[in-house]
VMD Tcl script that draws the C-alpha trace (Angstrom):
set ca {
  {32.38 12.67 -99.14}
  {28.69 12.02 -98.45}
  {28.85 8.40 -98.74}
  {31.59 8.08 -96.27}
  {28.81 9.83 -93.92}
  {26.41 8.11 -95.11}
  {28.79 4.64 -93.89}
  {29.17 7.21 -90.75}
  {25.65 7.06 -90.00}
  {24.99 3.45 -90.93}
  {27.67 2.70 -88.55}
  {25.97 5.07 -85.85}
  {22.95 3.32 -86.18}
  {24.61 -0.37 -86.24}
  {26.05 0.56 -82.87}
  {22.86 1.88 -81.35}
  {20.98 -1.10 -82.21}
  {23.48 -3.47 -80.78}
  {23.93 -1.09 -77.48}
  {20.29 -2.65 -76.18}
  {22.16 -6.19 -76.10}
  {25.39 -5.17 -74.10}
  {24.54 -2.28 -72.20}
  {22.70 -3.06 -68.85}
  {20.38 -0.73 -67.07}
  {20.39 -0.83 -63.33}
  {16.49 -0.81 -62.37}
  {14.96 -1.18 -59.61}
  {11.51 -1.16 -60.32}
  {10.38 -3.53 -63.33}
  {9.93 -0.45 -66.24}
  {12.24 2.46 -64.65}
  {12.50 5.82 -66.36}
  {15.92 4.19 -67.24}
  {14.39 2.11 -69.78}
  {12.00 4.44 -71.01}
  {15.14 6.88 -71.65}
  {16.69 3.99 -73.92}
  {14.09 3.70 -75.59}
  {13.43 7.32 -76.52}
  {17.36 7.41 -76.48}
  {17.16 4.65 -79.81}
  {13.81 6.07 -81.05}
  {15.50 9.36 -81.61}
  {18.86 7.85 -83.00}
  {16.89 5.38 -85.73}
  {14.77 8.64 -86.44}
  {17.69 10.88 -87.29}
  {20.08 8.40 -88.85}
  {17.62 7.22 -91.51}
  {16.53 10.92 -92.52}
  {20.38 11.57 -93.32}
  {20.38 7.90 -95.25}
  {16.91 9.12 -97.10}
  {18.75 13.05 -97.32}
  {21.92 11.84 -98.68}
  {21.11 9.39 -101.12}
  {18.27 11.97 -102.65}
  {20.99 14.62 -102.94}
  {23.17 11.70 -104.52}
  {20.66 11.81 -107.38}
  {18.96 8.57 -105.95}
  {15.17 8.63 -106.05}
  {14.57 7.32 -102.75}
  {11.47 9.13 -102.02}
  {8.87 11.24 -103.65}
  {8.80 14.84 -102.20}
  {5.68 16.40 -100.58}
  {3.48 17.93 -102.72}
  {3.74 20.71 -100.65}
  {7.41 21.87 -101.05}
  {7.22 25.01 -103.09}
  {11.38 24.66 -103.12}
  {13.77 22.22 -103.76}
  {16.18 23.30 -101.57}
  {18.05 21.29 -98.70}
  {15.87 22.96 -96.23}
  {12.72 20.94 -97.32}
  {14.27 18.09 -98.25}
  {15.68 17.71 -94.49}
  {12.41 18.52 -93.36}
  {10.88 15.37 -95.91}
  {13.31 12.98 -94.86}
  {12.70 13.69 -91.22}
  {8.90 13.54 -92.34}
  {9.78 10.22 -93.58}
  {11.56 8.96 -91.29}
  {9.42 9.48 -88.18}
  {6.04 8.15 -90.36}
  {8.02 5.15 -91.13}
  {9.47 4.57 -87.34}
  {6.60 5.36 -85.38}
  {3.41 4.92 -87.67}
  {2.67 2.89 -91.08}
  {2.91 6.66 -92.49}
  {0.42 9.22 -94.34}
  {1.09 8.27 -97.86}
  {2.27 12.29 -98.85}
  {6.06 11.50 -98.48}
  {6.25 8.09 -100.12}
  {9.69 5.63 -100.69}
  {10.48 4.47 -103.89}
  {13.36 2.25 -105.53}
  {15.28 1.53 -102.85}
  {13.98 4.04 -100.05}
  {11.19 1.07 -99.79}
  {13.96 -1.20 -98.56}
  {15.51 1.16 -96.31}
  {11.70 2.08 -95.35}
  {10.93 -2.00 -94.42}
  {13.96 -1.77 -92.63}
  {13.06 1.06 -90.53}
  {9.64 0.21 -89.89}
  {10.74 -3.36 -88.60}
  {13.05 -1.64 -85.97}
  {10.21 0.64 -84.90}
  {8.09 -2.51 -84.04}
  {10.48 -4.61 -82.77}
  {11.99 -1.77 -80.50}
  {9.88 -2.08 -77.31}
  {9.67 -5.40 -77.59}
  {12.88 -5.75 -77.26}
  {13.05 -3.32 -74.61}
  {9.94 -5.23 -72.23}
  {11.77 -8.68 -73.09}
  {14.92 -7.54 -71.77}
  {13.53 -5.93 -69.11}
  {11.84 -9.27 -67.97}
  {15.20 -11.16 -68.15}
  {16.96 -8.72 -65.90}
  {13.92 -9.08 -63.42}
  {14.28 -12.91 -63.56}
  {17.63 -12.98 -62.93}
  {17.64 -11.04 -59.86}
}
mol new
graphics top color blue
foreach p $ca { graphics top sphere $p radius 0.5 }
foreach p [lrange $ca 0 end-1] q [lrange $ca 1 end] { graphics top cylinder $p $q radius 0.2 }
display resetview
């Protein structure tokens, strides 16, 4: 049952990463607080569908990630809270080094991190080609 979720969520994300190519947002000035609501829109989707990858494959018995030092508990309560952790270190920084990927969490982790820097790029390119073309 979690890995059909898990396919759920990869599926989620798939489709929010392919949205920025064939949804178009009518602007009228050249960044409108259209586009900046996409892009919070897909920072908040890649942020939330990779902590359930990183949640459910560590409750699968896969070592994707080394818990905080900090968690007195092992409970799913701080192991949402790492994988969010994670997740956002990974997306929006190069990460503190406490929660750390391992096996194949590194994988997912390059993964992530390469959507987090291509995301406003993508966002400011297509942004510019809608301006040209009007």
């Amino acid at each position: 049952m979690d890995y059909a979720f898990l396919g759920i969520v990869a599926a989620v994300l798939l489709g929010s990463i392919t949205s920025l190519w064939t949804v178009r947002v009518q602007a009228t000035h050249r960044m409108s607080l259209d586009s900046l609501w996409v892009l919070v829109h897909w920072y908040l989707t890649m942020l939330l569908g990779f902590a359930m990858i990183y949640m459910i494959l560590q409750v699968n018995g896969h070592a994707v990630f080394t818990p905080s030092p900090n968690s007195a508990s092992k409970d799913r309560l701080s192991l949402l809270e790492d994988s969010l952790y994670l997740s956002g270190m990974t997306l929006l920084s190069v990460g503190y080094g406490d929660v750390t990927p391992i096996g194949v969490g590194r994988w997912i982790a390059i993964a992530e991190a390469l959507l987090g820097y291509i995301m406003p790029a993508v966002i400011v390119t297509r942004t510019v080609f809608d301006w040209d073309h009007r």
